[in-house]
N, C-alpha and C positions, 0 to 999 in steps of 0.2 A: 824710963817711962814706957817705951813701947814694947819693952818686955812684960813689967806689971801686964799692960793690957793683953799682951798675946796670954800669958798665966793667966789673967782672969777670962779669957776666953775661951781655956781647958776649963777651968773649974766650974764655972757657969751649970747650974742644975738645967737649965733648960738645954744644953748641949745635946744632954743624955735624952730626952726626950724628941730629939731631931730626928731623921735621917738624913736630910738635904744638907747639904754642905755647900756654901756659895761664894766662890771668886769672885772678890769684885777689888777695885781698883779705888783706894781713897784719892782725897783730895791732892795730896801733896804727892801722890804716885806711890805709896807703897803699898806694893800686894795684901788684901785681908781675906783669912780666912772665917767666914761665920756660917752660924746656923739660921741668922737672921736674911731678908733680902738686901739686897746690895745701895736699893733706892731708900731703908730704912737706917742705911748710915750716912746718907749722902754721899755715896761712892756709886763708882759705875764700874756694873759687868764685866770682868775680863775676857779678851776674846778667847773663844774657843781653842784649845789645844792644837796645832797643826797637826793634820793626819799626814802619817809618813809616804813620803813620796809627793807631795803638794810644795809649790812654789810659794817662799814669805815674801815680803816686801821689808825687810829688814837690810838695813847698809850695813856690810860686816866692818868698815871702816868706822863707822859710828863712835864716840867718845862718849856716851849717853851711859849714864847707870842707873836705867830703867830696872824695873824688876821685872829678870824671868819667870813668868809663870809655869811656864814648860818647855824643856831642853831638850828637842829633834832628837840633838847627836851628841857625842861628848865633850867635842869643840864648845857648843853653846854654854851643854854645864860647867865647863872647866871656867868659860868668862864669867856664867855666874856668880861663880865660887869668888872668883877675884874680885867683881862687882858687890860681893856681899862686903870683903875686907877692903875694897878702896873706898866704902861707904862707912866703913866700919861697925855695923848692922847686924847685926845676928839674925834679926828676923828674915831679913832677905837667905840666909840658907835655910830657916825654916820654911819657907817658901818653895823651894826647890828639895825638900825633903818627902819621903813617902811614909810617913808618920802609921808605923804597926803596930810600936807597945803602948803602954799606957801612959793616962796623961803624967803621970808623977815623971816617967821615963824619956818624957820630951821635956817638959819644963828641968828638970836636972840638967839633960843636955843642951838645952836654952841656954841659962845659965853658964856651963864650962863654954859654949861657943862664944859669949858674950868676951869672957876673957882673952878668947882664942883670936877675934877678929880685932882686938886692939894695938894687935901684936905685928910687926913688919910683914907683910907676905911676901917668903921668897919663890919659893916656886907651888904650882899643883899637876902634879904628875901621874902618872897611872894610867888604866884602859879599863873597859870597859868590863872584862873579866873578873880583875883583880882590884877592882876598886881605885880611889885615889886617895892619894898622901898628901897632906896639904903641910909645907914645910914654912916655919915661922922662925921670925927672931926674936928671942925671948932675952931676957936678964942675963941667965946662967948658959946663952947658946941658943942656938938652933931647937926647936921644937917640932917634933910630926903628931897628927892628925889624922883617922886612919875613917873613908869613908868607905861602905857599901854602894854598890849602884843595884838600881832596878830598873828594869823595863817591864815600865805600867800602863797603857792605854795609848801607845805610841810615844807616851814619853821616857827620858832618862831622870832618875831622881837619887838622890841621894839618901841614902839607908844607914840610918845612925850604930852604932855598934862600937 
């Protein structure tokens, strides 16, 4: 279901007539991205990005699987990563992705994440260089998953490929 709607929020003719693009935070906590304002789906604004070098108010202890909007450092996106498959969510790594190709090429990728996050998370490993590996349990064995990283507006984001 909350694929459908992320898909129908690529396809949306009014998209393409946008520029603004708007975080906001629905009801039930999961990160939306629209072209619409935040108060027109009854969600609320997500807070602004931390600018690098600023102090959060986040407990790294926490049990929460809140959705990250934006990941400081790699540690953050590595728990998002985990936070999307203890959810088992796909949307939550679209979330934390930096979305460059076209919609056909997120919504595909939508899709194969959707099967991907069903899947046992054994570990998500990597740096920041070289992207991360996100290793699964699958049927026939262990499965990887190969992300890009970027660094965009003082965040780290995930770069599909």
């Amino acid at each position: 279901m909350r694929l459908a709607f992320l898909a129908l929020l690529f396809l949306a003719p009014a998209a393409f007539a946008q520029d603004a693009i708007h975080r906001c935070v629905a009801a039930n906590g999961q990160a939306v991205f629209t072209d619409q304002t935040c108060q027109a789906l009854d969600a609320q604004p997500a807070a602004p990005a931390p600018q690098p070098g600023t102090a959060t108010n986040v407990d790294p202890t926490a049990t929460s699987l809140a959705p990250t909007l934006c990941a400081a450092d790699l540690d953050t996106l590595r728990q998002a990563v985990a936070d999307a498959f203890a959810a088992r969510d796909a949307n939550r790594l679209g979330g934390i992705t930096l979305w460059e190709g076209g919609r056909e090429d997120a919504v595909a990728n939508l899709r194969q994440w959707a099967g991907l996050v069903r899947q046992p998370l054994l570990a998500v490993e990597g740096n920041e260089h070289d992207g991360l590996t996100v290793r699964t349990s699958g049927s026939g064995g262990s499965n990887e998953a190969h992300f890009g990283l970027r660094r965009r507006s003082g965040c780290l984001w995930l770069a599909p490929g």
